[in-house]
C-alpha positions as CSV (number, residue, x, y, z in Angstrom):
1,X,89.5,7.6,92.8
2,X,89.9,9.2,89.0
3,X,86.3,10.1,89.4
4,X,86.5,12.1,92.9
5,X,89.3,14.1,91.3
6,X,87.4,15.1,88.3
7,X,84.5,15.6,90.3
8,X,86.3,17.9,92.5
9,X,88.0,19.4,89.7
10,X,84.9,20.4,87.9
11,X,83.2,21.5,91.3
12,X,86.3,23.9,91.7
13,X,85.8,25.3,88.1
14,X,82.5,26.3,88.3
15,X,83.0,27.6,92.3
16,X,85.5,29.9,90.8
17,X,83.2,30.5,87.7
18,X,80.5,32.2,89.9
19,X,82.7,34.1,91.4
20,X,84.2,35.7,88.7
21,X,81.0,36.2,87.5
22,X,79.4,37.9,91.4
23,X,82.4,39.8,91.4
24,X,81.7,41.2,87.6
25,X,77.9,41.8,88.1
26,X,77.5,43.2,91.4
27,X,80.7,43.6,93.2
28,X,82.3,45.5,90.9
29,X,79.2,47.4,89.8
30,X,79.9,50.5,91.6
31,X,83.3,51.1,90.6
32,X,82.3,50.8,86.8
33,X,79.5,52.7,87.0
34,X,81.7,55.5,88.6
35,X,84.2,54.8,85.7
36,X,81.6,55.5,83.5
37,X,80.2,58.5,85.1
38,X,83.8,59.7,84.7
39,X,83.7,58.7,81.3
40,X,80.4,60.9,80.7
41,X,81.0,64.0,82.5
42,X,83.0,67.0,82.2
43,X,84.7,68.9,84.7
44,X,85.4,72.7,83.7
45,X,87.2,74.8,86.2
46,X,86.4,78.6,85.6
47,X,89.0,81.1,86.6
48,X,88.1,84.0,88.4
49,X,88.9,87.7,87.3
50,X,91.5,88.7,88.8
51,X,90.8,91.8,91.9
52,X,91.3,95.5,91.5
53,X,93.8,97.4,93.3
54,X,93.2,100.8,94.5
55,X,93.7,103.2,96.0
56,X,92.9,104.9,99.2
57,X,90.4,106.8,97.4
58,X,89.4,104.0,95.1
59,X,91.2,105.3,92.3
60,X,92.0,102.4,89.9
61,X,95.6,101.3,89.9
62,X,95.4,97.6,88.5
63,X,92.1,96.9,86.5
64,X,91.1,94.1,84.0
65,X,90.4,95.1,80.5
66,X,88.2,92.9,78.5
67,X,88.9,91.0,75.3
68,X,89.1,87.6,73.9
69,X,91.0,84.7,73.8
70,X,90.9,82.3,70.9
71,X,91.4,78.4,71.0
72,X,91.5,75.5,68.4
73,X,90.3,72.6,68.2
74,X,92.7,69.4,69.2
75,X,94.0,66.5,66.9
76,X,93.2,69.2,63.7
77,X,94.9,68.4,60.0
78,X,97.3,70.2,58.6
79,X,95.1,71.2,55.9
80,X,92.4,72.4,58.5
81,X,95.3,74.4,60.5
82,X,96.1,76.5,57.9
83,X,92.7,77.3,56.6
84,X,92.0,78.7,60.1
85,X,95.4,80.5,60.2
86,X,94.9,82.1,56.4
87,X,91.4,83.6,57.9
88,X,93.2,84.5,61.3
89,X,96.0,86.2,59.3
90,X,92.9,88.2,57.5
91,X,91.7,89.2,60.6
92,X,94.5,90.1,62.6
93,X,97.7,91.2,60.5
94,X,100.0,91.6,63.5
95,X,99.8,87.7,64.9
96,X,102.4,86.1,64.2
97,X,100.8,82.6,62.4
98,X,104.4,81.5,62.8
99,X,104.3,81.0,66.5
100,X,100.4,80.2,66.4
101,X,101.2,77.0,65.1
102,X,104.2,76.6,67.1
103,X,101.9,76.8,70.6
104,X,99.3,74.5,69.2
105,X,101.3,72.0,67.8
106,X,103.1,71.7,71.1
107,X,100.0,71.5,73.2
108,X,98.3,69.1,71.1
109,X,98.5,66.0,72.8
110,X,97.4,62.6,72.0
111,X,95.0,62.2,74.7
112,X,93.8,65.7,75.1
113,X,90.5,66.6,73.8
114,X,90.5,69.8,75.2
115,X,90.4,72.9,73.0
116,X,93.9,74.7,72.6
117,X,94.0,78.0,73.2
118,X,96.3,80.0,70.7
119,X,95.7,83.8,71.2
120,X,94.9,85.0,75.1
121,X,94.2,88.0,74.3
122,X,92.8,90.0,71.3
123,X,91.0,93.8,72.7
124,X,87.3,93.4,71.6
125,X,87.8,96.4,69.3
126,X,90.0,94.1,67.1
127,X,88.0,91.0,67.0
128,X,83.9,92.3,66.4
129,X,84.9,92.7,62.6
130,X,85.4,89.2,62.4
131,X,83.7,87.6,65.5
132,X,81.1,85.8,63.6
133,X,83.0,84.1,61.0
134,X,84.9,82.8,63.7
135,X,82.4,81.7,65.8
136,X,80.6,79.6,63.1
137,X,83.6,77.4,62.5
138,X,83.1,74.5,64.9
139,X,87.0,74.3,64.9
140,X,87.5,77.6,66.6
141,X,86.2,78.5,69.9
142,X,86.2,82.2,71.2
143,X,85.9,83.2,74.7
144,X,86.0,86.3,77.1
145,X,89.3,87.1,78.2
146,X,90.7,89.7,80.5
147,X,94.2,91.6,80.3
148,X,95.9,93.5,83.5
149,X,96.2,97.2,82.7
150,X,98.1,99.6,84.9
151,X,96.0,103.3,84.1
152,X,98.9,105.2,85.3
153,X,102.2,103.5,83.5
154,X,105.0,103.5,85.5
155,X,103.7,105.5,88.5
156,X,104.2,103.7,91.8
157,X,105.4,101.1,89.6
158,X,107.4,99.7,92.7
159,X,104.7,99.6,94.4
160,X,101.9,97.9,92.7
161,X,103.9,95.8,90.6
162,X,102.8,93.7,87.6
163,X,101.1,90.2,86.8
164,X,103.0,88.1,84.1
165,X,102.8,84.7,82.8
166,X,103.2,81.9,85.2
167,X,106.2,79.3,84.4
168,X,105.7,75.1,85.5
169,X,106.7,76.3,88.7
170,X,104.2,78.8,89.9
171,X,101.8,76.8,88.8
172,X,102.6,74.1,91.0
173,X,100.0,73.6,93.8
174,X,98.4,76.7,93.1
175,X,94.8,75.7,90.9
176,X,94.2,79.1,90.1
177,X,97.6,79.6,88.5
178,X,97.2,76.6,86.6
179,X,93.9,77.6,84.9
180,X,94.7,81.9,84.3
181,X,98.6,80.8,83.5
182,X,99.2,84.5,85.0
183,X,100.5,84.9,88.5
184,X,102.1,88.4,90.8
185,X,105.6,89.0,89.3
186,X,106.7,91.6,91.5
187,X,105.0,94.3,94.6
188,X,101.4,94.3,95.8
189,X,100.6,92.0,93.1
190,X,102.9,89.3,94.3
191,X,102.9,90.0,97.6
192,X,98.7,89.6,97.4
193,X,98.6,87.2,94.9
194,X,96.8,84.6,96.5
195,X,93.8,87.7,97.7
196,X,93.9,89.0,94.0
197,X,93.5,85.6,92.3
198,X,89.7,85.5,94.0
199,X,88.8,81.0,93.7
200,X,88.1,78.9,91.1
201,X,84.6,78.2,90.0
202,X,83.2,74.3,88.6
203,X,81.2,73.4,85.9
204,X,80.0,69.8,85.5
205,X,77.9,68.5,82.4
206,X,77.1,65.3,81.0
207,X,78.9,64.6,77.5
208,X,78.3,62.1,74.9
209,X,81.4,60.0,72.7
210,X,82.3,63.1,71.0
211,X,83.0,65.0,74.2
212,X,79.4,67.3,73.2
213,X,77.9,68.8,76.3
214,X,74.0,67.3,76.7
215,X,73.2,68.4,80.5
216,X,74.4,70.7,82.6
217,X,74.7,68.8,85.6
218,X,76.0,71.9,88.8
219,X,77.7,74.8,88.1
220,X,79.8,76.8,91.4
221,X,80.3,80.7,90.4
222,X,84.0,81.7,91.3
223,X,84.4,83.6,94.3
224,X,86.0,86.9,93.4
225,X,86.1,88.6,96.6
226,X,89.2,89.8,96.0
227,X,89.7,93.7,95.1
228,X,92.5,95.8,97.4
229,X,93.2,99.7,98.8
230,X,96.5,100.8,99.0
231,X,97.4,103.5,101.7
232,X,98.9,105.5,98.8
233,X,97.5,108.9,97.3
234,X,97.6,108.6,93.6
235,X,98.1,112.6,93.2
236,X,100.5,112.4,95.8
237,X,102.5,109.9,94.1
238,X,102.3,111.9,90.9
239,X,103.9,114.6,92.7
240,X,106.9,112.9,93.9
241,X,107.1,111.5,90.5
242,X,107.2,115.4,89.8
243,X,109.9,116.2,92.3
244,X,112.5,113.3,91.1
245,X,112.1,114.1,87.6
246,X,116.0,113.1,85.9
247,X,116.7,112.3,89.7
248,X,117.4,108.8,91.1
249,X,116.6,107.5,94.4
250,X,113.8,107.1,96.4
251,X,111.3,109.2,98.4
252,X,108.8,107.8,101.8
253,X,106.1,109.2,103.1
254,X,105.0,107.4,106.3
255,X,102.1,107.9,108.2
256,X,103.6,107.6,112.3
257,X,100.6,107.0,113.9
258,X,99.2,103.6,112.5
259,X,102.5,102.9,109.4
260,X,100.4,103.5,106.7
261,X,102.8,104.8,103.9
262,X,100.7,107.7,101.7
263,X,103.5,107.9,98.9
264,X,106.8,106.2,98.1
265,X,108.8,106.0,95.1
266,X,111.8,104.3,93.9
267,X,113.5,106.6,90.8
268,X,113.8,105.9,87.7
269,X,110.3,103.7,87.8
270,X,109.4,102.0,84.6
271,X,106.2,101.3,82.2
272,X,104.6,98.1,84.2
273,X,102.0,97.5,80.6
274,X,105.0,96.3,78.6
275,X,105.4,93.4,81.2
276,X,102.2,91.9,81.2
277,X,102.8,90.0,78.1
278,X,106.5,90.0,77.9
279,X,108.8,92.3,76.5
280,X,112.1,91.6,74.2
281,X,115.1,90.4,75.7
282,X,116.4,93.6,74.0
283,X,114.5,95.4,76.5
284,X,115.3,93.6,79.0
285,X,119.1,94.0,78.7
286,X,118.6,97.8,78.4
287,X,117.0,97.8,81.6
288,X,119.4,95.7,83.6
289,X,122.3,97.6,81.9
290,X,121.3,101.0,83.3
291,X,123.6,102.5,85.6
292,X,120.4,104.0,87.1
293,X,119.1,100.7,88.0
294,X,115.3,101.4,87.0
295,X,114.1,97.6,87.2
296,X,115.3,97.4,91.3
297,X,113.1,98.7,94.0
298,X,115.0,100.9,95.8
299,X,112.5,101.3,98.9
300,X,113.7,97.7,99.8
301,X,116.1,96.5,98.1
302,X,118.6,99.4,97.3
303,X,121.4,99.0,100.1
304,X,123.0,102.4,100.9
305,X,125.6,103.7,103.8
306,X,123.4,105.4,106.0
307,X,125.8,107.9,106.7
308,X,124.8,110.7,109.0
309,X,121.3,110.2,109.4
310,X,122.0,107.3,112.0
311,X,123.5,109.5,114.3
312,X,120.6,110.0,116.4
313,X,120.1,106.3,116.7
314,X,123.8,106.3,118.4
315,X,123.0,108.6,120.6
316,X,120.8,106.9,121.4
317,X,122.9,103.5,122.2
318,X,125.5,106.5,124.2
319,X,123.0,107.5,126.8
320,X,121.3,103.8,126.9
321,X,125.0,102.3,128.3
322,X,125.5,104.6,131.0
323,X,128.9,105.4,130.1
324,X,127.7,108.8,128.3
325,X,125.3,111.8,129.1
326,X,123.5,114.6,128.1
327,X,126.6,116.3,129.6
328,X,129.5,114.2,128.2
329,X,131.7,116.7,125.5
330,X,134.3,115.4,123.4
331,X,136.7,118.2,121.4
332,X,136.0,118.3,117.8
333,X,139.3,119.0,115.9
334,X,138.9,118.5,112.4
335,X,140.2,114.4,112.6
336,X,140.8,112.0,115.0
337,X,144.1,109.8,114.9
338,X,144.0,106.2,115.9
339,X,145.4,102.9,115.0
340,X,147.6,104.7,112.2
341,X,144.7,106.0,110.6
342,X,143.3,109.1,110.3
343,X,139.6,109.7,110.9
344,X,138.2,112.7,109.4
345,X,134.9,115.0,110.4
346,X,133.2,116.8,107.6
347,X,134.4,120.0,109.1
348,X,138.2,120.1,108.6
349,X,138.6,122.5,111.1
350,X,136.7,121.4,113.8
351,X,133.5,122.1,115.7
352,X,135.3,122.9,118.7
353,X,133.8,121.4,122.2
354,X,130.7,118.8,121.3
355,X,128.0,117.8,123.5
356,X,125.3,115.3,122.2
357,X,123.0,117.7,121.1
358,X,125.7,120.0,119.2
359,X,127.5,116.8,117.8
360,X,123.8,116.2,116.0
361,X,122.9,119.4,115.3
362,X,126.3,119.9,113.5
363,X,126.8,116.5,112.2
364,X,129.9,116.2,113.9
365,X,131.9,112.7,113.0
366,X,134.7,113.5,115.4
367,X,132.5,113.5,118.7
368,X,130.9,109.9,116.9
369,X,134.5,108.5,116.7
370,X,135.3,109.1,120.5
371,X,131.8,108.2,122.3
372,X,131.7,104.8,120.2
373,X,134.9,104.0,121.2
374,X,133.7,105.0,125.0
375,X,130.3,102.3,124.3
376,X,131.6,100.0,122.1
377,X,130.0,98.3,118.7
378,X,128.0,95.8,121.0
379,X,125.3,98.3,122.9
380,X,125.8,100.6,119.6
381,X,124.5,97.7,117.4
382,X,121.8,96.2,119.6
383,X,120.2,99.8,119.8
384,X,120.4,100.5,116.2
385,X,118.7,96.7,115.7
386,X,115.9,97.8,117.9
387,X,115.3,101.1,116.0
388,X,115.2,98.4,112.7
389,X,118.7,98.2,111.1
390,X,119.8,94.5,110.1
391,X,116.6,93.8,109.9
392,X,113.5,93.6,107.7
393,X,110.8,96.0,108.3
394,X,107.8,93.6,107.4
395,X,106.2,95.5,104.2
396,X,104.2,93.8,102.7
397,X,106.4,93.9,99.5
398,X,108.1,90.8,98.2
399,X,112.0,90.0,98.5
400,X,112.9,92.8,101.0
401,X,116.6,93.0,101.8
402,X,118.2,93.1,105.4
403,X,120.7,95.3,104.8
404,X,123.7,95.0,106.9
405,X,124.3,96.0,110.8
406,X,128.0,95.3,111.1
407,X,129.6,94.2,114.2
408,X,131.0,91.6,115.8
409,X,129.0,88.3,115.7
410,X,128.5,89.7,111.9
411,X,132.0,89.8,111.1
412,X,132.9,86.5,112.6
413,X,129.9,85.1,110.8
414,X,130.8,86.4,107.2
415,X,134.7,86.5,106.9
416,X,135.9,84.5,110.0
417,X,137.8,87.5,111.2
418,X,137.8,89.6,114.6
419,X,136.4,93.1,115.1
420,X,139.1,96.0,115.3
421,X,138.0,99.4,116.6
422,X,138.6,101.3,114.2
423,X,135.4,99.4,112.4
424,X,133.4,100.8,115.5
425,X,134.2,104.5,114.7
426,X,133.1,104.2,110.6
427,X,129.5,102.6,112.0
428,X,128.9,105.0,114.5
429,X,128.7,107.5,111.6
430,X,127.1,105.1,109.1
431,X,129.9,103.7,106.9
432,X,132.1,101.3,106.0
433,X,130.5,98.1,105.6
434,X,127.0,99.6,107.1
435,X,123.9,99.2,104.3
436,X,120.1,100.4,105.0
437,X,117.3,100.7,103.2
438,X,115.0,104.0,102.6
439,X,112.2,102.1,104.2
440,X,114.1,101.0,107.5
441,X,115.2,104.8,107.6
442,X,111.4,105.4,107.4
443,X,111.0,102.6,110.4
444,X,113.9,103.9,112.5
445,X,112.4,107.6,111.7
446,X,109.1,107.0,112.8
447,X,110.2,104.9,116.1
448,X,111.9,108.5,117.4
449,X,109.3,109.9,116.6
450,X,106.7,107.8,118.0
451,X,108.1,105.8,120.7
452,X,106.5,102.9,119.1
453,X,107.4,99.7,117.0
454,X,106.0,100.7,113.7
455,X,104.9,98.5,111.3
456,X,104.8,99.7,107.4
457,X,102.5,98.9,105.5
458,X,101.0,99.7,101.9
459,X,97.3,97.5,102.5
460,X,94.2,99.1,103.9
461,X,91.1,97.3,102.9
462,X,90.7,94.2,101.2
463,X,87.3,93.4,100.0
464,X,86.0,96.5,101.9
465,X,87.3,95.2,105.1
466,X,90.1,97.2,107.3
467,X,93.0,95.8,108.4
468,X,94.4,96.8,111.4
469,X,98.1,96.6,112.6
470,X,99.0,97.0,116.0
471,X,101.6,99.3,117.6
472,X,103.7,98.0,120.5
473,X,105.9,99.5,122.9
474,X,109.6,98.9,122.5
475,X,111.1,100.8,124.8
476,X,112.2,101.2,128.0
477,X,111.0,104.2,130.5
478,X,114.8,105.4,130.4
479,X,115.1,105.3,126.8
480,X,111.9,107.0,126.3
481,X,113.0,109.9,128.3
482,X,116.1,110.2,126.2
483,X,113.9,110.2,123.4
484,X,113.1,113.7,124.1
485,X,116.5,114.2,124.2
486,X,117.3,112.8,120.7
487,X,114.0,114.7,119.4
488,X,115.0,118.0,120.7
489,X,118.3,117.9,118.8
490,X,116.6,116.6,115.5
491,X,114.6,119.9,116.2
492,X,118.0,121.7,116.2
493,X,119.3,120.3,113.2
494,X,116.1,121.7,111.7
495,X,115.4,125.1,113.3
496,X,118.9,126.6,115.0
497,X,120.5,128.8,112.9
498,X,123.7,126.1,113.1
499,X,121.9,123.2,112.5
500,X,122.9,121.4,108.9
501,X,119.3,121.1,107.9
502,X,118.1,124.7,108.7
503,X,118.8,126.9,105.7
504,X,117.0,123.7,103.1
505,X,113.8,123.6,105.0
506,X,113.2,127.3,105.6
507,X,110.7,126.8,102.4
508,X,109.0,124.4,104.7
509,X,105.6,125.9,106.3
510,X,105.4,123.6,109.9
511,X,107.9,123.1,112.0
512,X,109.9,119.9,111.2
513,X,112.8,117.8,113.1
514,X,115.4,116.7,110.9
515,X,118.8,115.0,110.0
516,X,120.9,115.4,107.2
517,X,123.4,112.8,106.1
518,X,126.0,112.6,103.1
519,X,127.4,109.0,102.8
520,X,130.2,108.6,101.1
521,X,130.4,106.2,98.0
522,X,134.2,106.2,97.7
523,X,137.0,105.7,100.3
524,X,138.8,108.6,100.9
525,X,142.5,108.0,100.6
526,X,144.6,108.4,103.9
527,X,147.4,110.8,101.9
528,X,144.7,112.9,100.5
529,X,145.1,115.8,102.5
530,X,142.0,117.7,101.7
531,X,139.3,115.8,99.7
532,X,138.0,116.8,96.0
533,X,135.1,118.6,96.2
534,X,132.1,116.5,95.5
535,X,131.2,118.8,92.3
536,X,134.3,117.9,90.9
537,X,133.9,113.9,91.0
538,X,132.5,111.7,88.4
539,X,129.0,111.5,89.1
540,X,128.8,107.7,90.1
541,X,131.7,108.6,92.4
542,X,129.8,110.9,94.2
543,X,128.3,111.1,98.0
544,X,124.5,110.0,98.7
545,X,122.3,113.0,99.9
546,X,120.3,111.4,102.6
547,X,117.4,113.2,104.6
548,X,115.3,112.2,107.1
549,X,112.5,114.1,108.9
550,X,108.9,113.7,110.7
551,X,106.5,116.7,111.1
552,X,104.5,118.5,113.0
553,X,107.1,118.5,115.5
554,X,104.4,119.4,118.5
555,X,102.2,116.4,116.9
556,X,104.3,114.1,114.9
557,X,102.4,112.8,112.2
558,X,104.3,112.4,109.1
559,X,108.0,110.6,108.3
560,X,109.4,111.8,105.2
561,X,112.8,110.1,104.0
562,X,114.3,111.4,100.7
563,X,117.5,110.3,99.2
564,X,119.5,111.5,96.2
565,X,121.4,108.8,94.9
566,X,125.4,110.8,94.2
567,X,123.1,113.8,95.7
568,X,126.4,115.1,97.2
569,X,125.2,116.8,100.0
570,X,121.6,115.6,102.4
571,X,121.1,118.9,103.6
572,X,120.9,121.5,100.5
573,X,120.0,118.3,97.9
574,X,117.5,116.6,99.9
575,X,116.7,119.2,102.4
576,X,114.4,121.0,99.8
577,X,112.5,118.3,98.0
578,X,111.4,117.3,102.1
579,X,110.5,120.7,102.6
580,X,108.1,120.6,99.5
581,X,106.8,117.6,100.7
582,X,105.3,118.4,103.9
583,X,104.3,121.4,101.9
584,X,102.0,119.1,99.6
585,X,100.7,116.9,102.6
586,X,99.3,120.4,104.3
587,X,97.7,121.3,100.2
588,X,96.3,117.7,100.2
589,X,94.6,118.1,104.0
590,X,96.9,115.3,105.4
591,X,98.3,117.7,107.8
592,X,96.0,120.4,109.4
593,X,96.8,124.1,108.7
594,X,96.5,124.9,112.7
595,X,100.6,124.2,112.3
596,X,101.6,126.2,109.9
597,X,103.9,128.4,111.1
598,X,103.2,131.9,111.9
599,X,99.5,131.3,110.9
């Protein structure tokens, strides 16, 4: 019996012997072989150069300028650290060695056997005095490098945005990203980020113990399909640039027929270079501390009352509902009491007798006050929704604000309280707790205009190829025909003798349709009895000149929206710098000299 169980107990040992041994040999043969492959190649991801941005005709707005980047060696001694940083200090007297060995001491890891790079960027004027004595020590690598360069500073700075240094969480899922460390901080180049960052290319090669390349094993070029055109005239921009000189705001020039935007600027812009590799937080605070708000991009994210210049989208809401026509008049007399308050028009004496056309033409609150309260804030509010209030517009610029479209639903929603009346009178004339953007002004602009849903947009090729955007109807065949209505008052505003908008565009060559609009900053106070004039006030006190227009008015082509921030008054602040504007796009050949008035 003692001998079966040894028997089988030696049988048993050498069963599971073998085994251990088969599974060694051959079963495991392929998983260690590709451990060793692993173990004996090197996979080097190469980062694309980052596309070009243009623009419309291929003038260079965001290029790449070439350089070098330097990188050290890992796992390096002290000793051998600061004999390359005594010959880096020789070379380039403006690093700071300080935080050289800061970044590399940081990054040198126990495991990594990569090279550490310590300098991105160094222009290849600075570096070809002492290129070769760097390149000969087997310590230092040096490599091309590219850095973003905006040729025009801080023109259309808003726009085009600027490429910074990526933080742990850009890089997250994003390969790219992970390999340039640089990633769209703000406009076109964050909004077409993942276009401009083109694909990663591969590199594989053998390597012996020492991690030495020996054979070069497939090699993938990056794909760098990946340059853009901008709608946007470079010249043209310079001349806005020209026009808000010591003026903040923000100026749109929008093509109606396919929402192309030529020009657009948001005043004061700033120097987009600076960013690129960081500026002070000195600099920072500065620019965050202005009162002018230079760092926000006004075209989508500066929240104004409307003020006047949404009239024509009421009147629009007035005829929709039934309850108003073309014939309905209201008596202007200087104010309008109701619910113990006291609602003023702009004229303190009154317009007299209104009808729609007049109360537009003159800008008349008072004939506002008494049709909303006729409609009501609900068929007000869905109309100015449709025309794109409340609502983002869809450029393709990061972060773009809503605004607000007060009524109802809104109120409930954001304090928990009920809508009085007297909230529907400030809206219908753009105020109170009413906010738009320049752009959805430009929207709601070209939608009169047009007829159409418009969508803006700043793209037009990318890699050579258009894009297209389609238009779609959003009207209805009633509303349409009271588009003519609204149209033929803007024309009013613009060309009769009474309109508010006529004696500021008279510089204007083609004939324009218009709206002016002055929105208050400030509450008025209810004993005030006849308010300060607006040269009188402090300056951040005072009214917002808004104006809005779209020429040729036979063939409307062109949406213009210019606003003046504490402007004081749309018509004779804002009026002119429009005027000059359609002025420059018949010079530039973007509107045809057949329509140029008494030609």
């Amino acid at each position: 019996m003692r001998l079966k169980i040894v028997i089988t107990f030696i049988v048993l040992f050498f069963v599971l012997l073998i085994s251990r041994v088969y599974w060694l040999s051959i079963y495991s043969n392929e998983y260690y072989q590709e451990l060793s492959e692993k173990n004996s190649t090197k996979i080097e991801l190469i980062a694309p150069i980052r596309g070009i941005i243009l623009d419309r005709n291929d003038t260079p707005l965001a290029v790449n300028k070439l350089g070098f980047s330097v990188s050290l060696k890992p796992h390096l001694k002290e000793h051998e650290l600061n004999l390359i940083g005594d010959k880096i200090k020789n070379c380039f007297t403006d690093i700071n060695i300080d935080k050289i060995y800061k970044t590399y001491k940081r990054e040198d890891g126990y495991y990594n056997q990569d090279f550490i790079e310590i300098i991105d960027f160094i222009e290849y004027d600075n570096i070809t005095k002492c290129y070769f004595e760097l390149n000969l020590d087997e310590n230092i690598s040096i490599k091309p490098s590219v850095k973003r360069l905006y040729p025009f500073n801080k023109i259309a700075s808003h726009i085009i945005g600027y490429v910074g240094r990526a933080n742990s969480e850009d890089m997250l899922n994003n390969e790219v990203v992970q390999i340039t460390k640089r990633i769209g901080k703000t406009g076109i180049e964050k909004y077409y980020d993942n276009v401009l960052q083109g694909v990663l290319g591969k590199k594989v090669s053998r390597v012996n113990s020492i991690n030495k390349e020996i054979e070069e094993l497939e090699f993938n070029k990056p794909i760098m399909n990946n340059d853009i055109q901008l709608s946007i005239d470079i010249n043209f921009q310079k001349y806005l640039d020209e026009l808000f000189k010591n003026i903040s705001g923000s100026a749109i020039v929008l093509n109606i027929k396919d929402g192309s935007i030529l020009a657009a600027g948001s005043y004061p812009e700033y120097d987009l270079n600076p960013f690129v590799t960081g500026i002070t937080q000195n600099e920072w605070n500065m620019m965050i501390q202005d009162l002018d708000h230079p760092f926000t991009n006004k075209l989508i994210n500066g929240r104004y009352p409307p003020g006047s210049v949404v009239k024509m989208g009421v009147g629009l809401a007035f005829l929709s509902s039934g309850k108003i026509d073309t014939n309905t008049s209201f008596t202007c007399t200087g104010s309008f009491d109701f619910g113990g308050r006291k609602f003023r028009c702009h004229n303190i004496y009154g317009h007299g007798s209104m009808d729609l056309n007049s109360a537009i033409r003159a800008s008349c609150d008072d004939y506002f006050y008494k049709g909303s309260l006729k409609v009501g804030i609900a068929d007000i509010s869905a109309m100015l929704y449709k025309l794109g209030f409340g609502r983002k517009s869809e450029i393709d610029l990061p972060l773009e604000s809503v605004g607000i479209l007060p009524n109802k639903d809104w109120k409930m929603a954001r304090y928990n309280q009920p809508w009085y009346q007297g909230e529907t009178l400030i809206t219908s004339i753009g105020q109170g707790n009413f906010l738009a953007t320049p752009m959805q002004v430009a929207v709601y602009t070209a939608k009169i205009a047009s007829g159409y849903e418009i969508k803006p947009h700043f793209i037009n090729k990318i890699n050579n190829k258009k894009i297209e955007f389609e238009k779609k109807e959003i009207f209805t065949p009633s509303e349409k025909q009271y588009l003519k209505y609204i149209r033929n008052a803007m024309y009013d505003v613009a060309n009769n003798s009474r309109g508010t908008g006529y004696k500021h565009l008279q510089e204007a060559k083609i004939i324009l349709a218009a709206k002016t609009g002055t929105a208050q900053v400030v509450e008025i106070s209810q004993s005030e009895k006849k308010r300060m004039r607006e040269e009188n006030m402090e300056y951040y006190t005072r009214s917002h000149a808004w104006m809005n227009a779209y020429g040729p008015y036979e063939d409307p082509t062109y949406a213009v929206v210019v606003l003046v921030e504490h402007g004081m008054h749309g018509g004779s602040t804002s009026g002119p710098i429009v005027a000059k504007i359609f002025n420059k796009l018949i010079e530039l050949g973007y509107i045809d000299e057949k329509y140029v008035k008494n030609k």
